[in-house]
N, C-alpha and C positions, 0 to 999 in steps of 0.2 A: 798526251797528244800522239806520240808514237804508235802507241797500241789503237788508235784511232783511226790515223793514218792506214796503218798497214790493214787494219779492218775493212776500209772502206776500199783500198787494192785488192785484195783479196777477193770479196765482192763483187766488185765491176768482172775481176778476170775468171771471175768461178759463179757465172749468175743462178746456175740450178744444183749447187754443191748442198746439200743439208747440212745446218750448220748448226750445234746446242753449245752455247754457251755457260759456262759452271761459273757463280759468283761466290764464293763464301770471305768475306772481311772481316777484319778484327776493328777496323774505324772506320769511320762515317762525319764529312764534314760538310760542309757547305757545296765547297770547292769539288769533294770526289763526287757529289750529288751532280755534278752538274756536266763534271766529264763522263759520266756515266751514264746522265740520258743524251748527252749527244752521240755515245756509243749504240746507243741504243734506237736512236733517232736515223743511226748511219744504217743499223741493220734494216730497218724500217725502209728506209727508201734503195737501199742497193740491192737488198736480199728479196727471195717469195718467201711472205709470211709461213706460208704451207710447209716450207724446210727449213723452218730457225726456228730453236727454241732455247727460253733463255730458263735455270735453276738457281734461283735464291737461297742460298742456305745458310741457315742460322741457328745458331744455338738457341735450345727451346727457352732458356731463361733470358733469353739477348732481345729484349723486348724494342731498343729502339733499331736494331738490324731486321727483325720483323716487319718494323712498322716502313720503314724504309723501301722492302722491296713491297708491301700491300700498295706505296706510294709508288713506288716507279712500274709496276703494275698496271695504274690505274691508267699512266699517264702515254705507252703504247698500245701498237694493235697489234700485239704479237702473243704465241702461246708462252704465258709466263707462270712457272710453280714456285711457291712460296713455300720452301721445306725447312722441317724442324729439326733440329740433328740434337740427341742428347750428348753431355760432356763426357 
């Protein structure tokens, strides 16, 4: 919630800052699924799509980190990359 918070401050006080967000996780639960797209949600409505972008990365064998960001992907309108990183 913190990094959420300060996200969505950040935002309001910086409304045309270009902002790329880097995600790379070693787990995946329910729970981080969910503060994740309300992060996501917050960049959506505080930020200009035109200047956030968010990078998924995952190990190319980490198939449910894959599928993960192909899912939270689908579910903003923001420019989102789904990248494969070998180990």
């Amino acid at each position: 919630q913190p990094i959420i918070d300060w996200t969505e401050a950040y935002l309001r006080a910086n409304p045309i800052q270009k902002v790329e967000m880097n995600f790379q996780l070693d787990y995946f639960n329910s729970s981080s699924g969910r503060y994740l797209l309300e992060l996501l949600s917050k960049l959506e409505i505080y930020g200009k799509a035109s200047l956030i972008k968010i990078n998924w990365f995952a190990e190319e064998d980490d198939e449910l980190m894959i599928e993960k960001g192909h899912e939270l992907k689908s579910l903003i309108k923001l420019p989102f990359e789904v990248i494969t990183t070998v180990q």
